[in-house]
N, C-alpha and C positions, 0 to 999 in steps of 0.2 A: 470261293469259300464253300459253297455249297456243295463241291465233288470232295472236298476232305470231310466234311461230316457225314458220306454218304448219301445224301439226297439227289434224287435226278438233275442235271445240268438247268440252270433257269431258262427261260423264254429269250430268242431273240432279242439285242436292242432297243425293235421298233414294233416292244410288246409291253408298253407303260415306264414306268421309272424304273430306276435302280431298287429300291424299295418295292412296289411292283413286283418286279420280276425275281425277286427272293421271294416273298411272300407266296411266289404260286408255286416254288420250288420245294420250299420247307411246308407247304401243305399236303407236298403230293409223294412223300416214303414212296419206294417199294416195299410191296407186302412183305409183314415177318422182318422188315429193315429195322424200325423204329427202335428195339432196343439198344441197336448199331448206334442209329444217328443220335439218343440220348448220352449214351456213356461218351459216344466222341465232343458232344457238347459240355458235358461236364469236366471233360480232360483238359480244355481249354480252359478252363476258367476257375478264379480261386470261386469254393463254395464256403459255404457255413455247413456244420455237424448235421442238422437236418437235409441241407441236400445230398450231403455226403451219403446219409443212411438210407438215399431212396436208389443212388447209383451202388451201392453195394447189394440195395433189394434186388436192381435188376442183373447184375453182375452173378448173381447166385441163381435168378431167371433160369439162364443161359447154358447152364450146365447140365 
């Protein structure tokens, strides 16, 4: 999950839990990534109007 949002690949296995090894994954963007890995998180998922209007803030970011 974490290489379709953009974030770097998580830690080995037999580098904490499953939870764990997301958590050190979705902390660590590549630089200049982050408005990448937000908008693809937001594409997933239904939002409400105000999340909507912060993925359009950064969608306008971008250009």
């Amino acid at each position: 999950m974490s290489e379709s949002l953009g974030l770097p690949p998580p830690p080995s296995k037999d580098e904490g839990s499953k939870r764990e090894q997301f958590d050190r994954s979705f902390a660590s963007p590549p630089d200049g990534n982050l408005p990448t890995v937000a908008r693809r998180i937001l594409d997933q998922r239904p939002v409400d109007a105000a999340t909507q209007a912060v993925g359009s803030a950064l969608n306008r970011s971008e250009r």
